[in-house]
C-alpha positions in Angstrom: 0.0 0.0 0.0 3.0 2.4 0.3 3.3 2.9 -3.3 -0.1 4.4 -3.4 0.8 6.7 -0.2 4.1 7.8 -2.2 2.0 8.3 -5.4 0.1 10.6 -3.1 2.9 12.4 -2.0 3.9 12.8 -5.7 0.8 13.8 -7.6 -0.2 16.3 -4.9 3.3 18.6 -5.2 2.8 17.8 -9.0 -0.6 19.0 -8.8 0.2 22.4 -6.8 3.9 23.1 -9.1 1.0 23.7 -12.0 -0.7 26.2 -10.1 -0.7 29.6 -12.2 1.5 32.4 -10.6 3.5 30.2 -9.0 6.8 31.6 -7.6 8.4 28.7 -5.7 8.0 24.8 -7.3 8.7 22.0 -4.7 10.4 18.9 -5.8 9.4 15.9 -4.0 11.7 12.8 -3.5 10.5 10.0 -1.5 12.3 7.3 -0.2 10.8 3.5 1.0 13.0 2.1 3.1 12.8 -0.9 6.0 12.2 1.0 8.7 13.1 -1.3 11.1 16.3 -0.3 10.3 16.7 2.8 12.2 19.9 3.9 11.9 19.9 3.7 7.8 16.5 5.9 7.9 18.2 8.5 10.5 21.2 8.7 7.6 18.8 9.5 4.7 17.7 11.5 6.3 20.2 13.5 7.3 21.3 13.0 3.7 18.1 14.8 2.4 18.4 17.5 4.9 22.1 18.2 4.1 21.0 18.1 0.7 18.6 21.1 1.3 15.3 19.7 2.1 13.7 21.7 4.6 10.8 19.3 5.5 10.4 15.7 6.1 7.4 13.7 5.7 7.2 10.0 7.8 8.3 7.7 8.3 5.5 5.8 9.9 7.5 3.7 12.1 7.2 4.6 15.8 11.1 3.3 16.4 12.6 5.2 13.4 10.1 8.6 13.6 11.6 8.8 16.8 14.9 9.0 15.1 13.8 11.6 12.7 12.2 13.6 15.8 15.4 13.8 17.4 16.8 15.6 14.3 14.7 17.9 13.1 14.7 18.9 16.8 18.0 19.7 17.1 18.4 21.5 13.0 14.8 23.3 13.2 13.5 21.0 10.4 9.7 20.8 10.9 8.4 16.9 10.7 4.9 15.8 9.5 3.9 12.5 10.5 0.9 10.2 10.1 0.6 7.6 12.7 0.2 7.0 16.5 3.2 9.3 18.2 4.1 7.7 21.9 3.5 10.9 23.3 0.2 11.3 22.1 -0.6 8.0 23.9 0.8 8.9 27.4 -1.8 12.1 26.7 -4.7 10.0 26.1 -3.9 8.7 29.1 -3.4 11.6 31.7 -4.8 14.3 29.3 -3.6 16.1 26.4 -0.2 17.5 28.0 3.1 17.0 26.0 6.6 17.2 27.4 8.2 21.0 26.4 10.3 20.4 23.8 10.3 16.9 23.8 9.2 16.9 19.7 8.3 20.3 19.0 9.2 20.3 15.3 6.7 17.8 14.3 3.3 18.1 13.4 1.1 15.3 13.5 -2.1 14.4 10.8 -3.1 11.5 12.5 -6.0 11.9 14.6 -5.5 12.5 18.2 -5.5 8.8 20.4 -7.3 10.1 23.0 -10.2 10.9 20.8 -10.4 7.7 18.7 -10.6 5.9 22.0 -13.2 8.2 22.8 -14.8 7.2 19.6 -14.6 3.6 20.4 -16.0 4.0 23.6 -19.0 6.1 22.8 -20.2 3.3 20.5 -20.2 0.7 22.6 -22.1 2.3 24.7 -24.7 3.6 22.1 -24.8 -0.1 21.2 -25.3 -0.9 25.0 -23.0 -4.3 25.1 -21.9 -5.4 28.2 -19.8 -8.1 26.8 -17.3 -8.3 24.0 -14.3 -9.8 22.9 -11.1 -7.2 22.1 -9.1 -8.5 19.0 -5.7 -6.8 18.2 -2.4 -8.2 16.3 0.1 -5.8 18.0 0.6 -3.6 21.3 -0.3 -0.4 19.7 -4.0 -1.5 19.0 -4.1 -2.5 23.4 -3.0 1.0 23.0 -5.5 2.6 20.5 -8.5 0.6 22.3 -7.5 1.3 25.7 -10.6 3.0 26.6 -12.8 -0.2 26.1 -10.6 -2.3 28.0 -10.8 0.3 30.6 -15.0 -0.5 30.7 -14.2 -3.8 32.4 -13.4 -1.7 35.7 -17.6 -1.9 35.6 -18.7 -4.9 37.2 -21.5 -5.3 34.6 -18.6 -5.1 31.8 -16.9 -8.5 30.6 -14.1 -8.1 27.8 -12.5 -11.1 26.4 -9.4 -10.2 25.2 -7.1 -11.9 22.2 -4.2 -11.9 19.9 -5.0 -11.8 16.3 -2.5 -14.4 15.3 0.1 -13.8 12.4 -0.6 -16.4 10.2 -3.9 -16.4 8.7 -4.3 -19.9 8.3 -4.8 -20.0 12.3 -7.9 -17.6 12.4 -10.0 -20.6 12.1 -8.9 -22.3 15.2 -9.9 -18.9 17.3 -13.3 -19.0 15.7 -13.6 -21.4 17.3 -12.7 -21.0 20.3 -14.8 -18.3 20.4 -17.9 -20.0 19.2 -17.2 -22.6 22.2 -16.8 -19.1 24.4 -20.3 -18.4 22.7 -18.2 -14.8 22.0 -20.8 -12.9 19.5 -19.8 -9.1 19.8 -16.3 -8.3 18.6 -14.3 -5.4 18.4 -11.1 -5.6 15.7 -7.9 -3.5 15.6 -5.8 -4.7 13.0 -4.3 -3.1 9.7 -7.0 -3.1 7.2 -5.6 -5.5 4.7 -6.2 -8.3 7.0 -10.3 -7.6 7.9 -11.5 -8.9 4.4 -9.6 -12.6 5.3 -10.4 -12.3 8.8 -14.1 -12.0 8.0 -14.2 -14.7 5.3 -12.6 -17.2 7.4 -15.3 -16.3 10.0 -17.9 -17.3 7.5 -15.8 -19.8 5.7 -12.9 -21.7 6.6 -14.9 -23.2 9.8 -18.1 -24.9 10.4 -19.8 -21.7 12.6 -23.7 -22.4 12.0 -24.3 -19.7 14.4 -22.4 -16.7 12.5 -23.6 -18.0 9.2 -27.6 -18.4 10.5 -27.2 -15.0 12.1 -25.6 -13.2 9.5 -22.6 -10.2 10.4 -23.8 -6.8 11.7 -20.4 -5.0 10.6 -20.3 -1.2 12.4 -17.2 0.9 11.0 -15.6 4.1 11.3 -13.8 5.7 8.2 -12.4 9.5 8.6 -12.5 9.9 4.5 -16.3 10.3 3.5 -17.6 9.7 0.9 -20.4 12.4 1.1 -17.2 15.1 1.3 -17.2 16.9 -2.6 -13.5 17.0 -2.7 -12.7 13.0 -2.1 -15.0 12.9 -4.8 -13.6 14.9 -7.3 -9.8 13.2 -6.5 -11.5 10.0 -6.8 -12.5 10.8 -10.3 -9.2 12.4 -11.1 -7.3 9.6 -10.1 -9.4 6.9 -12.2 -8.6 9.1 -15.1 -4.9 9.0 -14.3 -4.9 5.1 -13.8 -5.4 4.6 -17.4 -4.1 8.0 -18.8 -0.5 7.4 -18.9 2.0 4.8 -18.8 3.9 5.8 -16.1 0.8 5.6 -13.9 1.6 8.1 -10.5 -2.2 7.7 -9.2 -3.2 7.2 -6.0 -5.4 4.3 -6.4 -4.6 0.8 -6.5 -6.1 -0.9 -9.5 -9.2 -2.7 -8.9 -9.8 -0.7 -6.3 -12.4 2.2 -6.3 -11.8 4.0 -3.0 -9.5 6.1 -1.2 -7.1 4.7 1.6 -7.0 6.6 4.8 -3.1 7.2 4.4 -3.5 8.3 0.8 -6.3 10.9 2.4 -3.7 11.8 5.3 -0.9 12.1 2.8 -2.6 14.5 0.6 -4.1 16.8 3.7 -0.1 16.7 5.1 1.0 18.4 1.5 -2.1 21.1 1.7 -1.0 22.1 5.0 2.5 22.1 4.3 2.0 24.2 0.9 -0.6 26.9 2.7 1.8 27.4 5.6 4.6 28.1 3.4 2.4 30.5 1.3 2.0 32.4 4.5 5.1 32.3 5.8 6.2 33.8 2.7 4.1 36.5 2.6 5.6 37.5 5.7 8.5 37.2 5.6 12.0 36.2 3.1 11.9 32.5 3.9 16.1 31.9 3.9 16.2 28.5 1.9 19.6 28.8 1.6 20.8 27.9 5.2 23.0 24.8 5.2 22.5 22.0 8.4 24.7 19.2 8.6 23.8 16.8 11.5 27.0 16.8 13.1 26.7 20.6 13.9 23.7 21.2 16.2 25.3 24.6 16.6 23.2 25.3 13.0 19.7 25.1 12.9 17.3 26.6 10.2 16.0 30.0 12.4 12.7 29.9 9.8 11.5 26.4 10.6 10.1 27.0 13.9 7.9 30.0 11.8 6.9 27.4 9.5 5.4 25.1 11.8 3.7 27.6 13.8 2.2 28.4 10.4 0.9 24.7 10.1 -1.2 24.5 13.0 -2.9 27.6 12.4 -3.8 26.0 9.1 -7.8 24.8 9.0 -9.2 24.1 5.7 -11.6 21.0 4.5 -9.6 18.3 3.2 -9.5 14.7 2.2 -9.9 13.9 5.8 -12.4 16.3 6.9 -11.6 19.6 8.2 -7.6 19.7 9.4 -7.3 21.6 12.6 -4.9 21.5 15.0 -5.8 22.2 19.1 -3.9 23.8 21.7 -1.2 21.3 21.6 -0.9 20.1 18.3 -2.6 17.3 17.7 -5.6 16.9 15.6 -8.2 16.7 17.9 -11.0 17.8 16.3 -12.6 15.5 13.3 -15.6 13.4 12.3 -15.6 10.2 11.6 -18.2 8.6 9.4 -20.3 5.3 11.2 -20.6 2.4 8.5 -22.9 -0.4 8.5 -22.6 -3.5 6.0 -25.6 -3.7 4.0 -26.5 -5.3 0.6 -24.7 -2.3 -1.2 -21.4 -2.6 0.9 -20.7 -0.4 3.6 -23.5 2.4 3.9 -23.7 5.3 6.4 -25.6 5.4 9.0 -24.5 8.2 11.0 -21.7 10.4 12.5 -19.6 10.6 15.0 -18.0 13.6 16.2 -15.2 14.8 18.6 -17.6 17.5 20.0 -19.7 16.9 22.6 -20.5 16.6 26.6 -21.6 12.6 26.1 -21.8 9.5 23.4 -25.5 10.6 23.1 -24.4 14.4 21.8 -20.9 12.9 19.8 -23.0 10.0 18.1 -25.7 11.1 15.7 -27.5 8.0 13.5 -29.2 9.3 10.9 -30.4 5.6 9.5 -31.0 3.2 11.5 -31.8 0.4 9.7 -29.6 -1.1 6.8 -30.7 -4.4 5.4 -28.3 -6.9 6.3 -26.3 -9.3 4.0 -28.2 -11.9 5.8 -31.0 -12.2 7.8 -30.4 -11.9 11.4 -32.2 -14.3 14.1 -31.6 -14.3 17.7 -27.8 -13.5 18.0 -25.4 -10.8 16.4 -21.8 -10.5 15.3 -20.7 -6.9 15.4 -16.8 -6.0 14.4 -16.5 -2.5 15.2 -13.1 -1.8 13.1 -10.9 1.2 12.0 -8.0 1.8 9.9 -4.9 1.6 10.8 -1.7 2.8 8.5 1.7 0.9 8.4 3.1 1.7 5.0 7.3 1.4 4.7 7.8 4.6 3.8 9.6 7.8 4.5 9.2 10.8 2.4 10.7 14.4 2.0 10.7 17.3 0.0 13.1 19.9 -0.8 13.5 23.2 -2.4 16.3 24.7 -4.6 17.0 28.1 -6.4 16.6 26.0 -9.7 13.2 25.5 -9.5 12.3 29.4 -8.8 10.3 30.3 -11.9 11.2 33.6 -13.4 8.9 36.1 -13.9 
């Protein structure tokens, strides 16, 4: 999936270098690496930024970003970034407080942890269940769901909790086990890719009478909407560029007709980039020409710290909804669209959103009924999913006298 993201990432700076009037053109160069190697990602890096760029885009590893971090720190680079940060869980835990300083170049597009737990939370209690079984295949979803495991401190809550495991062929025997555990309700953090051959073998690979007789009640979340005019109109664009040229740089994934959430999140990252730099410059004679090396900290780039302030006073409507940033950075404000499987795929039914005093306010359904893929008796499966992003990738851009346009 990280070919699309970096497709992304290439289209959109393509996109805005044809704007009309255009002073400054950006040249993106991404990179995918294995990002479990941390010291060769902290060395492009440094590479890139030695080279002149004077942003950096990923990487989505939580190991390596907090490499990259520790750099732009220190030379003044701002970061963008588009997955769970560390930080942001300890403030889902004790409120949104970050340490001073601690990453204060790097500006994050994923939504806030503390509010997609909230999200989780509210609908589990606007479905009412008092039992449920908590699937994850790593730490981080423990993390991302820790609100729901906290419900069990209720004595009328009972959560069952298991490891989704690593091989698909083994999903079977955990139906199972499940069925035996007469476990109906399910909630599932795992990367997207794996839900479609999670489900089937739910429905297929074993013998479970009960989930077929009772058909799945599927609730989702999805933070790109399909009711939003601009995914739209990419979406289009993007089909067209599939098949337009040879060296295809679109977005989508053949075969596919809809937008990933880190395609969205890549192309809101470049918008908020681009209009804080449009600003900045408007204020002030940005000095592109400063030169960092990372074994001087004693140079830093004095306009970076400009430029990020910029960013987080962006707000516009993007792929993702509107892109705001709170108090302390972190996206905390977004909706997130409520999807129930029906005959037509996933449909709408309602809304959920980060403003509110209680589930009842943050939760509006505006359908409530969708027609099942099958007929439900006495007993439900829901999976209550969301999509997580894991692509190898780590991208930056740079700009050089030599793409100045002249007048």
């Amino acid at each position: 999936m990280h070919e699309d993201v970096k497709n992304a990432f290439i289209w959109t700076f393509g996109k805005l270098n044809l704007q009309s009037k255009r002073e400054l053109l950006m040249a993106p160069n991404p990179h995918v690496m294995d990002l479990k190697d941390s010291f060769r990602v902290s060395k492009r890096v440094c590479m890139e930024i030695e080279a002149g760029a004077k942003i950096i885009f990923g990487p989505s590893s939580t190991t390596s970003s907090s490499q990259v971090q520790a750099i732009t720190n220190v030379l003044g680079i701002p970061h963008i970034q588009f997955h769970q940060d560390a930080d942001d869980v300890t403030a889902s835990i004790s409120g949104p407080t970050l340490l001073p300083g601690k990453h204060h170049m790097t500006l994050n597009l994923f939504p806030s942890n503390r509010k997609m737990n909230q999200a989780h939370r509210d609908l589990v209690e606007i479905l009412e269940w008092t039992s449920y079984t908590v699937i994850y295949d790593s730490f981080d979803g423990l993390i991302r769901l820790q609100d729901v495991l906290l419900s069990t401190v209720r004595e009328d809550v009972e959560v069952i909790i298991r490891e989704l495991d690593k091989d698909p062929k083994q999903y079977g025997k955990m139906f199972k086990a499940m069925k035996d555990s007469a476990e109906y309700k399910l909630i599932i953090d795992c990367d997207v890719s794996k839900i479609e051959t999670f489900l089937s073998k739910d429905l297929s690979l074993v013998n479970l009478d009960t989930f077929r007789a009772t058909g799945a009640n599927i609730t989702a979340f999805s933070i790109v909407s399909k009711d939003n005019p601009l995914v739209m109109r990419l979406l289009g664009e993007w089909k067209y560029e599939l098949f337009k040229t040879e060296s295809n740089l679109s977005p989508l994934s053949k075969n596919k007709n809809f937008v990933s959430t880190e395609v969205a999140l890549m192309y809101d990252a470049v918008q908020v980039f681009d209009r804080a730099l449009g600003n900045l410059r408007k204020a002030i004679n940005v000095d592109f020409d400063r030169k960092l090396h990372c074994n001087r900290t004693d140079t830093t780039w004095d306009d970076g710290t400009s430029l990020l302030n910029y960013m987080k006073t962006i707000e516009f409507p993007g792929m993702t909804g509107k892109v705001h940033f709170g108090d302390f950075g972190l996206r905390d404000h977004f909706d997130l669209d409520i999807l129930k499987l029906g005959q037509e795929g996933l449909e709408k039914i309602g809304v959920w959103t980060s403003i509110g005093l209680s589930a009842k306010q943050r939760i509006n359904i505006t359908k409530t009924h969708v027609e099942p893929v099958i007929l439900l008796a006495n007993r439900r499966l829901r999976v209550v999913t969301k999509t997580v992003w894991r692509p190898s990738s780590l991208f930056a851009c740079k700009t050089q006298h030599t793409f100045y346009k002249v007048k």
